[in-house]
Every structure is written in C-alpha cells, then in structure tokens.
C-alpha positions as CSV (number, residue, x, y, z in Angstrom):
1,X,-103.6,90.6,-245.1
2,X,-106.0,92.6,-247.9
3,X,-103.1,94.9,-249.0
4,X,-100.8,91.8,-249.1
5,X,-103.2,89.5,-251.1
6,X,-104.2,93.0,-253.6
7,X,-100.1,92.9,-253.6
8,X,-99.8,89.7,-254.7
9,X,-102.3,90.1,-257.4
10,X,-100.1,93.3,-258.7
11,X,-96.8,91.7,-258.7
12,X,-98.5,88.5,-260.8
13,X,-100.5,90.8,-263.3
14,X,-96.4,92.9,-263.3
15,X,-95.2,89.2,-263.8
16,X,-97.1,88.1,-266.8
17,X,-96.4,91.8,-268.6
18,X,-92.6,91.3,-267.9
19,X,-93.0,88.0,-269.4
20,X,-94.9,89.0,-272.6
21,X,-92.1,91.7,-272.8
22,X,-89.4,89.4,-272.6
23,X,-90.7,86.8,-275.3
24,X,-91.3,89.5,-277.8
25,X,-88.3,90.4,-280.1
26,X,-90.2,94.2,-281.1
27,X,-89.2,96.0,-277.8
28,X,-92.3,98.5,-279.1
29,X,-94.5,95.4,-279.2
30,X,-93.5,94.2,-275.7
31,X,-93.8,97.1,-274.0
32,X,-97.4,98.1,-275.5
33,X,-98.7,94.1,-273.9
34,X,-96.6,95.1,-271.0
35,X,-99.4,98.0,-270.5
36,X,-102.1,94.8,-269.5
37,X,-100.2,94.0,-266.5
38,X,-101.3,98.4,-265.7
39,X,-104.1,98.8,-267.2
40,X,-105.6,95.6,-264.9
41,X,-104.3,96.5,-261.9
42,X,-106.0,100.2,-262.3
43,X,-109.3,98.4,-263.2
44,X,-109.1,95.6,-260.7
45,X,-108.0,98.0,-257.6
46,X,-104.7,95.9,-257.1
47,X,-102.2,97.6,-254.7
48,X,-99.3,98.0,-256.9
49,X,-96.4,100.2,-254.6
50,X,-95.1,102.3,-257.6
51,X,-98.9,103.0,-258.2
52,X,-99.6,103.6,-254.2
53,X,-96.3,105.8,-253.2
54,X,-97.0,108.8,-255.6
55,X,-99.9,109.7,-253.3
56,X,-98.3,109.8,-249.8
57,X,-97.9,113.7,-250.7
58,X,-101.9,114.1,-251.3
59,X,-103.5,114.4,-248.5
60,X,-106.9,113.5,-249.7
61,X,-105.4,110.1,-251.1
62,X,-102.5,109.4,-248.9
63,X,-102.2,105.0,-248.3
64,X,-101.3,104.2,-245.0
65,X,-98.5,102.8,-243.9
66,X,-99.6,99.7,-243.8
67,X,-101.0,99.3,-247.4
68,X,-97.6,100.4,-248.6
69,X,-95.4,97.9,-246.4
70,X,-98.0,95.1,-247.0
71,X,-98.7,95.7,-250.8
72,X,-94.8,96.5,-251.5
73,X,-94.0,92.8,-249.8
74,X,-97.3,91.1,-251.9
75,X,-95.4,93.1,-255.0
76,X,-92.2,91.6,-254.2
77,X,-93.3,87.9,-252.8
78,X,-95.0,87.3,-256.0
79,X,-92.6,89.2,-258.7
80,X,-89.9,86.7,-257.2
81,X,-92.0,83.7,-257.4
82,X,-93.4,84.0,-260.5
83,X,-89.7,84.7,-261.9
84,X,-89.0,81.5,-260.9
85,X,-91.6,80.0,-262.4
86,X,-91.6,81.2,-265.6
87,X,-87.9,80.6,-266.0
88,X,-88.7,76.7,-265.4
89,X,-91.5,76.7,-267.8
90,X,-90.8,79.2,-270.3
91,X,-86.7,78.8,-270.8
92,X,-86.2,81.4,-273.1
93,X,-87.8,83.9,-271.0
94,X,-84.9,83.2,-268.6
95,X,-82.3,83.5,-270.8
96,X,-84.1,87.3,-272.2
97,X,-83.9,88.1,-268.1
98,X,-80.0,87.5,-268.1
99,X,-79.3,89.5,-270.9
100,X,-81.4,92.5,-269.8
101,X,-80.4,92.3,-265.9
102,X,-76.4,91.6,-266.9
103,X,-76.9,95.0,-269.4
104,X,-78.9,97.3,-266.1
105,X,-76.0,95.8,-263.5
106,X,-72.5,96.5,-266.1
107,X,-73.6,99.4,-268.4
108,X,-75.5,101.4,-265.8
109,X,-73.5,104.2,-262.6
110,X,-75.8,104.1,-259.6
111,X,-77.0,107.7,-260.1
112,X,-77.8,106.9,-264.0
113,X,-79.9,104.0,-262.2
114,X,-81.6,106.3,-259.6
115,X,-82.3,108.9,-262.2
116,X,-83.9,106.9,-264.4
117,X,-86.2,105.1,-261.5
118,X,-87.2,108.8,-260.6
119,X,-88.4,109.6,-264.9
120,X,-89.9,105.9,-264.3
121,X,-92.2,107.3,-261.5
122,X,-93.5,110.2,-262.9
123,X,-94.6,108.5,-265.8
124,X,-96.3,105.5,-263.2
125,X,-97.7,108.7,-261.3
126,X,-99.0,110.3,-264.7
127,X,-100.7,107.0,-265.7
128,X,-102.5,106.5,-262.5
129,X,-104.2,109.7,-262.1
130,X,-105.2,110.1,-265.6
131,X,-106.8,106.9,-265.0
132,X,-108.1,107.9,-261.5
133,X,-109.2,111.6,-262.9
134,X,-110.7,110.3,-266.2
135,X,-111.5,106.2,-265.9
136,X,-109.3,105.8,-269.3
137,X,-107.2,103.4,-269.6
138,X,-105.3,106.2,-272.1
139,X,-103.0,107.3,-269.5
140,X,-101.5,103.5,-269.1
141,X,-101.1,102.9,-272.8
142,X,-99.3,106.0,-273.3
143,X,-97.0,106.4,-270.4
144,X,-96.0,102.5,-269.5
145,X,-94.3,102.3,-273.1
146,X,-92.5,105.4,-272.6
147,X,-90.7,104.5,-270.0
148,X,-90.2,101.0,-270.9
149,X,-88.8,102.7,-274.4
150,X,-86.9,105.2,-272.9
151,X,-84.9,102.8,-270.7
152,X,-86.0,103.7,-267.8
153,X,-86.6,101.6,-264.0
154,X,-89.4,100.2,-262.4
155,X,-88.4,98.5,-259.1
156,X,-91.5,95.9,-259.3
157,X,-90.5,94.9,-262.8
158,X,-86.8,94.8,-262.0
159,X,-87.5,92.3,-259.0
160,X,-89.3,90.0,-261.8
161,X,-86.3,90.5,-264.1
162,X,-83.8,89.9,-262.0
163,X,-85.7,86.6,-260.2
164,X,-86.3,85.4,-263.8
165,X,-82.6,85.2,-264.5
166,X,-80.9,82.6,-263.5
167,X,-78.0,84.3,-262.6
168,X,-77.9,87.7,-261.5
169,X,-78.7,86.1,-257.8
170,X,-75.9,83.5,-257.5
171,X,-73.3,85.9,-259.2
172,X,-73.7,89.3,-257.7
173,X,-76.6,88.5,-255.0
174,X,-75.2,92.1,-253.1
175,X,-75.0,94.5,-256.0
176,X,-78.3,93.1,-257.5
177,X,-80.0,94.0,-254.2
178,X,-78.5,97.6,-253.7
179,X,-79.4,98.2,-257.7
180,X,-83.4,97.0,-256.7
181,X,-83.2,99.1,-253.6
182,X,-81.5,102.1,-255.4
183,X,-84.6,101.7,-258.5
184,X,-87.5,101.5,-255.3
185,X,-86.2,104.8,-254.4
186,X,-86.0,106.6,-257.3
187,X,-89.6,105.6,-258.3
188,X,-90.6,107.2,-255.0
189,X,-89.1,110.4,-255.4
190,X,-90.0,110.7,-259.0
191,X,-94.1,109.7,-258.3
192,X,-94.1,112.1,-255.5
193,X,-92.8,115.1,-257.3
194,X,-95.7,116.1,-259.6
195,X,-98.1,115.8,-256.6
196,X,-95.8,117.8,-254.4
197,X,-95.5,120.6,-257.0
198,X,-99.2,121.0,-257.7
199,X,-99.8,120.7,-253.5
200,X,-97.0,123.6,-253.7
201,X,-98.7,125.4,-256.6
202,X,-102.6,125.4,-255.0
203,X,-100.8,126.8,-251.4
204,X,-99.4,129.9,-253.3
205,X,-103.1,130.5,-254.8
C-alpha cells in the first residue's frame, strides 16, 4: 500500500506536468514546467517506475519487486484518472492529447517507438542520480527537456496522454496498449544501461 499511495502521488505530480505541457503552445516552454512534475517527485521521495527501474542493476539500490509492481500500478491508476479529469475540466487539454497521441500511433514503426523509450530512460536515469549523487535539482531541468525535445517516450506520460484523449481508447484500444507496453520497455532497458555499464566497468578494475 506505501509504494502504491508514493505511486499515486508520481503519476499525479506526471499528470499536472503533461497538462502544463499540453496547454503551452512553446513546446520549449512546456517541457521546462513539465520538469516540476521531476523535480517534486525527486524531492518528495514519490515512487515514480521510470525513476525506480534504472536501479534494479545496482545492487546497493536495487527496489524490490514489490515497490516496482505497486508503484508502476499507483503510476498508472492515477495517470489514467487524472487524464480523464482534466479532459472534462480543461477541454483543450484533450483535444492537445489527440493530436499528440494520433501523431506517436500513425507517424511512428514500433522499433522507432522502442528506440526512442530506451534514449527516454537514460536521460530519466541521468536525472535521478545527478539528483541522488549531488541533491540538485540540475539534473532534472536539463535532461527532462531533452527528451521531451528530442521526441522521445516516457511510458508514464504516454498513459496520461493517451487517457487525456478522447479517442485513442475507443478507436484503436489494442494498438494504443501494445504502443504503452512497447514505451515501458524501452525505458527499462535504456535506465538500466548506464548502471550496467559502470557495474561492468568497476568489475574489470
């Protein structure tokens, strides 16, 4: 239940970022007040799964199972809700969802998807541990931008995206769920990576 309520509070804080992104028309300006959705959850000690998965190749930081399954289905539960929600109360923001979800499902191949969920994590990976390393919220407000920028995934966004529109789920309900699940594991792979390699690195020594 306390990695499900911490993953509530990250897919809300995730929530009101994709929101702020959505209602700006400077995508440079959206994605820098996207970063206080990150920068809270590092501060607060939320369990946000993008954030969590990077470590289960550190041993000396590795969540458990539990915190990852719990916290992932907090991330999800709320993302979804809150979608909802803001679409009702803030119509434009729903109508910014469909155009962005309709672009991710008809412009983007599945591997072009899963490649740019894996440049998505590293960057989540690199703005957690510079926080974690250095308590700056520097790491954050440089790499959430960049991959908002660059075009790249994040599944926890994606779910609020797609749950905001209001019709990605009625029209292609199937493909929507394969493109989420295709984004969760390319952020995965990609935040594990740079741990793995440095683990790697300090065994050669």
């Amino acid at each position: 239940m306390k990695y499900y309520l911490k993953g509530l509070c990250a897919g809300i804080l995730i929530s009101l970022g994709g929101g702020v992104f959505l209602s700006c028309e400077d995508r440079t300006v959206g994605a820098l007040f996207f970063c206080v959705a990150l920068v809270s959850i590092c501060m607060l000690g939320y369990t946000l799964y993008t954030g969590k998965i990077c470590y289960v190749a550190d041993p000396g930081n590795r969540p458990g199972a539990s915190e990852l399954v719990f916290g992932l289905l907090g991330n999800i539960c709320a993302c979804v809700a809150c979608g909802l929600l803001l679409r009702l109360a803030v119509p434009d923001i729903g109508l910014q969802a469909g155009a962005l979800t309709a672009k991710k499902l008809e412009v983007q191949a599945w591997w072009q998807t899963l490649l740019r969920a894996f440049f998505c994590g590293m960057l989540v990976y690199l703005s957690v541990e510079i926080y974690r390393r250095h308590k700056t919220p520097l790491g954050v407000i440089l790499c959430i931008p960049t991959f908002i920028l660059s075009g790249y995934e994040h599944s926890i966004a994606d779910i609020f995206y797609f749950s905001a529109s209001s019709d990605v789920w009625t029209d292609a309900p199937g493909y929507s769920l394969l493109f989420l699940l295709l984004v969760l594991v390319g952020n995965s792979l990609g935040g594990m990576l740079l741990p793995l390699l440095i683990r790697a690195s300090e065994g050669r020594k």
